[in-house]
LOMARDO-486493 format. One line per field, with one value per residue (C-alpha): x, y, z. Coordinates in nm, 3 decimals. Layout:
N
u = X  ...
v = Y  ...
w = Z  ...
***
This chain:
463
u = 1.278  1.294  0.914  0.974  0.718  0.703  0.993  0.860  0.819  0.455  0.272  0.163  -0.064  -0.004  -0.293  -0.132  0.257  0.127  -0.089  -0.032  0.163  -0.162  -0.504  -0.736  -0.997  -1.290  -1.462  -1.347  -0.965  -1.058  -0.932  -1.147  -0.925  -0.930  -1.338  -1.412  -1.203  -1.413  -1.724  -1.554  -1.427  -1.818  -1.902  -1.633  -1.703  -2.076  -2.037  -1.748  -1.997  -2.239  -2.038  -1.959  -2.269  -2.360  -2.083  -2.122  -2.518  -2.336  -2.082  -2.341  -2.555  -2.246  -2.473  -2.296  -1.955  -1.927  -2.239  -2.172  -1.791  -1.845  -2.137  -1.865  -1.632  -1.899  -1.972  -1.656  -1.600  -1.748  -1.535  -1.222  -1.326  -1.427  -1.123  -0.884  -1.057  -1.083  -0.698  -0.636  -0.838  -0.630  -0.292  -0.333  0.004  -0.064  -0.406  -0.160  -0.095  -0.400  -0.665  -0.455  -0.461  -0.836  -0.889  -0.720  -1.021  -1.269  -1.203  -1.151  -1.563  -1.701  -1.526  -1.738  -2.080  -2.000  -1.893  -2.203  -2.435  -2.234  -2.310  -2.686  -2.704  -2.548  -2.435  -2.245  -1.882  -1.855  -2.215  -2.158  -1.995  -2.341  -2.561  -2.447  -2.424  -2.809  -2.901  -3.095  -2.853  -3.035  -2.923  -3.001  -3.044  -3.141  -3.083  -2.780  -2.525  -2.648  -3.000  -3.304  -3.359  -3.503  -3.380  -3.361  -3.316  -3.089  -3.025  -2.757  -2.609  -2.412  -2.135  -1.896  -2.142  -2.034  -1.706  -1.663  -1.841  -1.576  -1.308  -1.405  -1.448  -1.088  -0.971  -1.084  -0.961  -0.614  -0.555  -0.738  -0.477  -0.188  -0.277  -0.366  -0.041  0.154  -0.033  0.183  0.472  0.432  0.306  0.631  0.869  0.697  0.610  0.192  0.122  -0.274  -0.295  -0.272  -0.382  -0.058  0.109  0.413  0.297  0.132  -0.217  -0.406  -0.265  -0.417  -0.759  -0.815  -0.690  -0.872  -1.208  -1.182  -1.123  -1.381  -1.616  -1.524  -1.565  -1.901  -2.063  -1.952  -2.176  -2.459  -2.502  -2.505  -2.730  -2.944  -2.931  -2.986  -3.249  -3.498  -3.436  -3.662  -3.441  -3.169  -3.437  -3.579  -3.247  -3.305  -3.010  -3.136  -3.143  -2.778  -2.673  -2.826  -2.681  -2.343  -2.324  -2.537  -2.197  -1.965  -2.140  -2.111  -1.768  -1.660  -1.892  -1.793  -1.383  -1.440  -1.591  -1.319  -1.051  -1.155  -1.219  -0.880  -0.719  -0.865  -0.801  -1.154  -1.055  -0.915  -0.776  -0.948  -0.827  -1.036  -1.026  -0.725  -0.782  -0.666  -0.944  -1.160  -1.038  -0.911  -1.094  -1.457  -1.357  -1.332  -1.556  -1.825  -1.692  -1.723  -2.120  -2.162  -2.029  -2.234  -2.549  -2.414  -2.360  -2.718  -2.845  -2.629  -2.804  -3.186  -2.997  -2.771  -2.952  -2.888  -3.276  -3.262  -2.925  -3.109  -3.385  -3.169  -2.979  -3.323  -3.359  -3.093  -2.829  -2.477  -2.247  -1.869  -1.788  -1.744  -1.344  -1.388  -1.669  -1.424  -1.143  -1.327  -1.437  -1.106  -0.957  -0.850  -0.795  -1.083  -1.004  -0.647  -0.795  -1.012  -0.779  -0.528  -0.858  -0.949  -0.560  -0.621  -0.906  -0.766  -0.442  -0.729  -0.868  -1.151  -1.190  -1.461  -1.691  -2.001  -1.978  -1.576  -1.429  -1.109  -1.142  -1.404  -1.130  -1.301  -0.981  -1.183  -1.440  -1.200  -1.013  -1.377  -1.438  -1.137  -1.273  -1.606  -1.283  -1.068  -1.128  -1.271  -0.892  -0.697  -0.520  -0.701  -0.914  -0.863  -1.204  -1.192  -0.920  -1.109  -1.370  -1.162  -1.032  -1.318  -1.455  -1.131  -1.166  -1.564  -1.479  -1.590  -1.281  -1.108  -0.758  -0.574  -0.702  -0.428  -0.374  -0.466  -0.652  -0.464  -0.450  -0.719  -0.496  -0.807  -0.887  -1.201  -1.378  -1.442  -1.603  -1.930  -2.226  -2.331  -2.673  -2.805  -2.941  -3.392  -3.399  -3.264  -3.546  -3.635  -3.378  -3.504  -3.433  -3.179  -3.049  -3.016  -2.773  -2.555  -2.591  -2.522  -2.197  -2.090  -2.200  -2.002  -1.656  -1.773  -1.760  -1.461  -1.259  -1.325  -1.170  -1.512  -1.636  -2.002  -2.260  -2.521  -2.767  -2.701  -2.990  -2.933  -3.263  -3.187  -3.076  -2.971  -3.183  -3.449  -3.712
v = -1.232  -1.286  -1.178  -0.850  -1.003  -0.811  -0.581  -0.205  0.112  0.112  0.393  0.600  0.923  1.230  1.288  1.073  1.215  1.550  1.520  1.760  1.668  1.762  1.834  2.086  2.039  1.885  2.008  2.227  2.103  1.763  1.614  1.416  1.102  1.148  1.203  0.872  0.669  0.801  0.711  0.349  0.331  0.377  0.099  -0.142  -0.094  -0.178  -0.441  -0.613  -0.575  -0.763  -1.031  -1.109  -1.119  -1.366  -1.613  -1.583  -1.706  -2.013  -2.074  -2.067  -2.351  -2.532  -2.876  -2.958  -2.834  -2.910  -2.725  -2.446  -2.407  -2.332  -2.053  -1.888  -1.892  -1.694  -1.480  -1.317  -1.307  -0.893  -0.795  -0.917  -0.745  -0.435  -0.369  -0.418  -0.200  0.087  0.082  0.033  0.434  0.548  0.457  0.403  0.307  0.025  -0.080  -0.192  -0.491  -0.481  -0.529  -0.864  -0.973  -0.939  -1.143  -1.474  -1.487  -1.513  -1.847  -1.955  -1.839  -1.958  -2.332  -2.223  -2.217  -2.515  -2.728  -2.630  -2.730  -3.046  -3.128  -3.057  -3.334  -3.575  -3.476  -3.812  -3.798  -4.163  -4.229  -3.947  -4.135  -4.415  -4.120  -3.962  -4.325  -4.386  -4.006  -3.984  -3.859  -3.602  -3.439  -3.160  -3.194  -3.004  -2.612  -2.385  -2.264  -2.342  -2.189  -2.424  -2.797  -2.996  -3.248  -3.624  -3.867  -4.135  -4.482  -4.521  -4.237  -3.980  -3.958  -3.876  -3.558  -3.474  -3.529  -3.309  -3.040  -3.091  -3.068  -2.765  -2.585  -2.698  -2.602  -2.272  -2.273  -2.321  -2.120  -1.808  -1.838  -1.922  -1.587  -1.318  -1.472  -1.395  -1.032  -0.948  -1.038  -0.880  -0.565  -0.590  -0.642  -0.334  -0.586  -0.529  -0.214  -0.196  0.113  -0.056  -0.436  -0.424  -0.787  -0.659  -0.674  -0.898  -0.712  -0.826  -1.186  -1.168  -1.028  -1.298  -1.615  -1.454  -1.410  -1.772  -1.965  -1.796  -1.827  -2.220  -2.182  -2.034  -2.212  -2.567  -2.405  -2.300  -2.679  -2.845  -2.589  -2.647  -3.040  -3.060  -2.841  -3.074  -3.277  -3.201  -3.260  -3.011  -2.743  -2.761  -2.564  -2.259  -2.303  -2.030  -1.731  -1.822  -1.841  -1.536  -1.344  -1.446  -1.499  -1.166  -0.972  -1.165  -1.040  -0.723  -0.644  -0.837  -0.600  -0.338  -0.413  -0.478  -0.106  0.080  -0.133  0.011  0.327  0.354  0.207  0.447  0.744  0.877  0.933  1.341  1.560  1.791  2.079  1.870  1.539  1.339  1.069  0.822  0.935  0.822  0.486  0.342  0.579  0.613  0.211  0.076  0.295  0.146  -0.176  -0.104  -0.011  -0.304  -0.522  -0.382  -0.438  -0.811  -0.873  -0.775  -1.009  -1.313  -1.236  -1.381  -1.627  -1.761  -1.754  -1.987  -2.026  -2.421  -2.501  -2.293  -2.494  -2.908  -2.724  -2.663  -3.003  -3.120  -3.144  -3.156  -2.795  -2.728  -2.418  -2.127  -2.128  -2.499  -2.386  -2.110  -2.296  -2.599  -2.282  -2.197  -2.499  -2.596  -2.923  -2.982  -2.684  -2.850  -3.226  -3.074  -2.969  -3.265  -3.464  -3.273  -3.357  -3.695  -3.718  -3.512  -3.715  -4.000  -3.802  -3.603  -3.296  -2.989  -3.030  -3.180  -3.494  -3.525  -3.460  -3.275  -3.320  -3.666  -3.882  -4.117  -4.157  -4.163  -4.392  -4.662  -4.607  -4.708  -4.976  -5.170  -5.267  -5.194  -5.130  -4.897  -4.535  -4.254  -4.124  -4.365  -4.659  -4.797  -4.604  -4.750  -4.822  -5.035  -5.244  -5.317  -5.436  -5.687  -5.797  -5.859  -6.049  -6.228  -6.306  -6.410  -6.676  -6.415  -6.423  -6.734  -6.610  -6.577  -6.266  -6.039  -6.117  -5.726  -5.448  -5.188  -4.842  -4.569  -4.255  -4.061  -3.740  -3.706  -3.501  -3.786  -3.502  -3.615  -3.451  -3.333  -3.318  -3.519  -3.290  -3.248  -3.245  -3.583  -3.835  -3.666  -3.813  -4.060  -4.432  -4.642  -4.979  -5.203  -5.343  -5.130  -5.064  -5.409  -5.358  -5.053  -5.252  -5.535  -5.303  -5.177  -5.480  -5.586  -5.275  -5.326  -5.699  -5.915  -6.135  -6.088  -6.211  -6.423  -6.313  -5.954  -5.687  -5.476  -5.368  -5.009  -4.831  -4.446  -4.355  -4.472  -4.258
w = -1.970  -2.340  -2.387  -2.212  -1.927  -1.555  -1.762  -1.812  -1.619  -1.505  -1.647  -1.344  -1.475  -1.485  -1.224  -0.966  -1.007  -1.024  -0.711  -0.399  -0.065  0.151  0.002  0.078  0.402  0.345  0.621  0.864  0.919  0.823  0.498  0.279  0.345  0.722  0.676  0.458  0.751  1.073  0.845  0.771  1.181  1.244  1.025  1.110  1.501  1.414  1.207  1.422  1.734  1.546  1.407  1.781  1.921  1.634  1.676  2.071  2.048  1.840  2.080  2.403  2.206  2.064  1.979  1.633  1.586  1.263  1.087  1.339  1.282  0.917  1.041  1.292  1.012  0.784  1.059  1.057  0.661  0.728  0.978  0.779  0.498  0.692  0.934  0.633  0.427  0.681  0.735  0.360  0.368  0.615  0.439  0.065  0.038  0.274  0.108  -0.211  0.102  0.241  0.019  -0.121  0.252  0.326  -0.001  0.127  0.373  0.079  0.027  0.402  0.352  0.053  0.158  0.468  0.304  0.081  0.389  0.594  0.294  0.255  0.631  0.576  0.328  0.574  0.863  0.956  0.761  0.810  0.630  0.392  0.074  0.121  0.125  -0.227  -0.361  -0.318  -0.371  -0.716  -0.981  -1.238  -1.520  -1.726  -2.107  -2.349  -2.322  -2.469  -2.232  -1.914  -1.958  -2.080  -2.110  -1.888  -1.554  -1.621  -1.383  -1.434  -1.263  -0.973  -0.711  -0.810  -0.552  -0.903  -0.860  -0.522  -0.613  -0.913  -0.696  -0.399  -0.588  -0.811  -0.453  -0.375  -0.677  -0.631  -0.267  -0.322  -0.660  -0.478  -0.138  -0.400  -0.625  -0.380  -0.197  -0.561  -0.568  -0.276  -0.400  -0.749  -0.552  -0.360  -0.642  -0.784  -1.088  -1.029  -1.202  -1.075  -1.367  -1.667  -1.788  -1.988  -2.043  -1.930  -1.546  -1.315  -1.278  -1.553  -1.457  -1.121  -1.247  -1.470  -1.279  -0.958  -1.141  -1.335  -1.003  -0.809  -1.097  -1.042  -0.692  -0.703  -0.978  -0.743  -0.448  -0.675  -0.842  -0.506  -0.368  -0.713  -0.669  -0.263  -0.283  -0.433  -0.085  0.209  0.473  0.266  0.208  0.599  0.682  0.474  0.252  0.010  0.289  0.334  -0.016  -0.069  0.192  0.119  -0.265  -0.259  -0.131  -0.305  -0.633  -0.544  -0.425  -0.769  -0.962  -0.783  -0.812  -1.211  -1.250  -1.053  -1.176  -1.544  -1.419  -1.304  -1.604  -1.776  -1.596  -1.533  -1.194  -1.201  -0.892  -0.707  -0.466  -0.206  -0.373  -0.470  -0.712  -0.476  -0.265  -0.527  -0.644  -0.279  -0.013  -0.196  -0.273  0.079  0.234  0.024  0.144  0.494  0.447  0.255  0.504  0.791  0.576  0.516  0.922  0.984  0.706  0.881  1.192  1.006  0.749  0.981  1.304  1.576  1.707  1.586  1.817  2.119  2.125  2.079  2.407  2.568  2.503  2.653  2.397  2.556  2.431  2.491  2.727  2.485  2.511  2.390  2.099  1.980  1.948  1.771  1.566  1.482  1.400  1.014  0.996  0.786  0.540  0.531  0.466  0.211  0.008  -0.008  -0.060  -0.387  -0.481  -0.430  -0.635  -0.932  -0.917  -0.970  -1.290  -1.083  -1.231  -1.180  -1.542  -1.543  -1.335  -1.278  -1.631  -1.735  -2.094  -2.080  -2.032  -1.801  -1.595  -1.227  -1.376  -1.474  -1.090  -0.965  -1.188  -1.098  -0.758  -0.539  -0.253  -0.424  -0.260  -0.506  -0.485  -0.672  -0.439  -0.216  0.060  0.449  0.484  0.161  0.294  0.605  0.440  0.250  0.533  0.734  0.423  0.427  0.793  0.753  0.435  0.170  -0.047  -0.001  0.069  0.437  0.617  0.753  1.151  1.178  1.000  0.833  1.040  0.926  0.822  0.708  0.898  1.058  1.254  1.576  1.828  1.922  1.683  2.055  1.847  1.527  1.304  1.360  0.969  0.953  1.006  0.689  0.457  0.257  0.346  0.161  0.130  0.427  0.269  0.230  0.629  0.717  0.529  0.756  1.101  0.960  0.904  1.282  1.390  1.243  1.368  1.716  1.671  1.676  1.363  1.247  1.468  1.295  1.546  1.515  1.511  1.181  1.174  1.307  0.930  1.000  0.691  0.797  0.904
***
């Protein structure tokens, strides 16, 4: 390339070319590599163990799929981390793969935790757009750089809120798979160079893109933690335990990562008769990791325990068999919707700032204002079209309603919520009519007109 970009030798040390074959015992005939990975095996066997037993006492008392699904997925985020990390000590060569590998599960998490929040706030996907349009939208004024100032509340929902959020998550799910994904290729092509942050290879690239999206990533979880908090039926769930737990680790390995990375760079790292450097920056590394993640299991086991799913089955809340929990546990589908959601609403001018800028354009406002129909995405959404159609049907809008309604290509999630959530006669109650509206798209999809006599006195938010 004309810039001299990914062109260069990389500038291995002196410490690493000149390191011995076979170094020293550590103790007795045991090499200090061989010792770190029996101490990371120990870990990894304990913290796997646990990380089973945890997602088995979810899959026993399988009463809502979809809050327990993302907790499963969490579940395992340690043992990922761990069993890659304690082969990446017993090859270092290998860890170059490894390490990149382990990473694309980071997101697979985080989406996890920002998913499971999302279904605390309303646990019904079809009433889930209503809910954030009659939620209280507040703002915070005043204040430099995020610290300061004061919350305002301000007139109408804030679904644009929820929105920005999603798609800042999704932003930072797809750039993280898409860069660790690159990693291994640049590691292949021998064009990553993890000793130097020299523009001439990929490393510093992947530092820096890595670190900005999941500092967009994060930030999207923290604000709707922030917001939802202030609701009781949000807060009955102990969101902060989890958020703690798990944004508590994620902290750490990137603090951790950021002060061997420069310790490497700048050769601090020196070799030992007993001690080779890459002892010290991959084997000393991913040991660590493997403790941490133990320590992280345990924590899931009082954040994330399944005591309020026990006691709906003790109640006599229907559950799958456990081969049916798992693999609702391990399907995607909603990761996979998620994401070409959050390109539908960018393509729409959605973007992650504040409440859905790019640059304050207003581009996703003036998509909304064209019609009360239009989905937040851009064209119109499925159910918006019903709903046109039914008033079409019903004399609303005095044009000739279409002989059928148009199909519903949306994904969702149409298991049975086996359980509704015990927080949820807690959420606040909203606007019956904007209730009637939803029985009379029901209505409408299972072929019948609106019955004047109908009963739409039972609201879901109400108490």
């Amino acid at each position: 390339m004309g810039l001299g970009l990914f062109n260069g030798t990389c500038p291995v040390p002196n410490s690493v070319i000149e390191e011995p074959n076979a170094e020293e015992p550590f103790i007795g005939d045991i090499s200090f590599q061989r010792f770190l990975f029996y101490i990371g095996s120990a870990f990894t066997i304990l913290t796997t163990a646990l990380a089973v037993l945890l997602a088995v006492r979810h899959l026993t008392c399988y009463v809502r799929p979809r809050e327990q699904r993302q907790i499963v997925r969490i579940a395992f985020y340690p043992v990922v981390f761990s069993l890659f990390s304690c082969f990446s000590i017993l090859d270092y060569t290998a860890s170059l793969y490894l390490i990149p590998l382990a990473s694309i599960y980071e997101p697979v998490a985080l989406a996890g935790i920002f998913l499971l929040f999302v279904e605390f706030a309303e646990p019904e996907p079809d009433l889930r757009e209503r809910y954030f349009e009659t939620l209280q939208h507040r703002r915070k004024v005043g204040g430099k750089f995020g610290f300061g100032g004061k919350w305002q509340d301000e007139q109408g929902g804030c679904p644009r809120w929820y929105h920005a959020k999603y798609v800042a998550l999704f932003i930072y799910f797809v750039a993280s798979i898409i860069i660790h994904i690159a990693e291994l290729i640049l590691q292949g092509a021998d064009r990553l160079c993890e000793y130097t942050f020299s523009l001439k290879f990929g490393n510093i690239y992947v530092i820096v893109i890595s670190d900005i999206a999941l500092g967009i990533g994060v930030l999207a979880v923290i604000q709707f933690y922030a917001r939802m908090n202030k609701e009781a039926h949000f807060k009955a769930h102990s969101p902060t335990a989890k958020l703690l737990t798990f944004k508590g680790i994620i902290a750490l390995m990137f603090l951790q990562q950021t002060i061997f990375s420069i310790l490497r760079t700048h050769n601090v790292f020196k070799a030992h008769p007993k001690i080779t450097v890459r002892d010290q920056h991959i084997g000393i590394q991913q040991c660590l990791v493997c403790l941490e993640m133990l320590l992280v299991v345990l924590s899931f086991h009082f954040s994330f325990r399944a005591g309020e799913y026990r006691q709906a089955k003790r109640n006599g809340a229907s559950t799958m068999s456990v081969f049916r929990a798992a693999g609702n546990a391990l399907n995607i589908m909603d990761l996979i919707w998620g994401a070409g959601h959050a390109v539908s609403l960018m393509r729409a001018g959605m973007g992650p700032i504040g409440d859905g800028s790019w640059k304050r354009s207003g581009g996703y406002q003036s998509v909304k204002d064209l019609n009360r129909d239009t989905s937040p995405y851009g064209g119109r959404s499925a159910r918006g079209m019903r709903m046109k159609h039914f008033r079409e049907r019903n004399g609303s809008v005095g044009r000739s309603a279409s002989p059928n309604p148009p199909p519903d290509y949306t994904y969702s999630d149409r298991r049975p919520l086996r359980e509704p959530s015990p927080y949820r006669g807690m959420q606040v109650s909203a606007q019956n009519e904007a209730f009637v509206g939803d029985v009379a798209v029901a209505q409408y999809e299972q072929g019948g007109r609106l019955a004047p006599s109908a009963d739409y006195s039972h609201n879901p938010y109400r108490a």
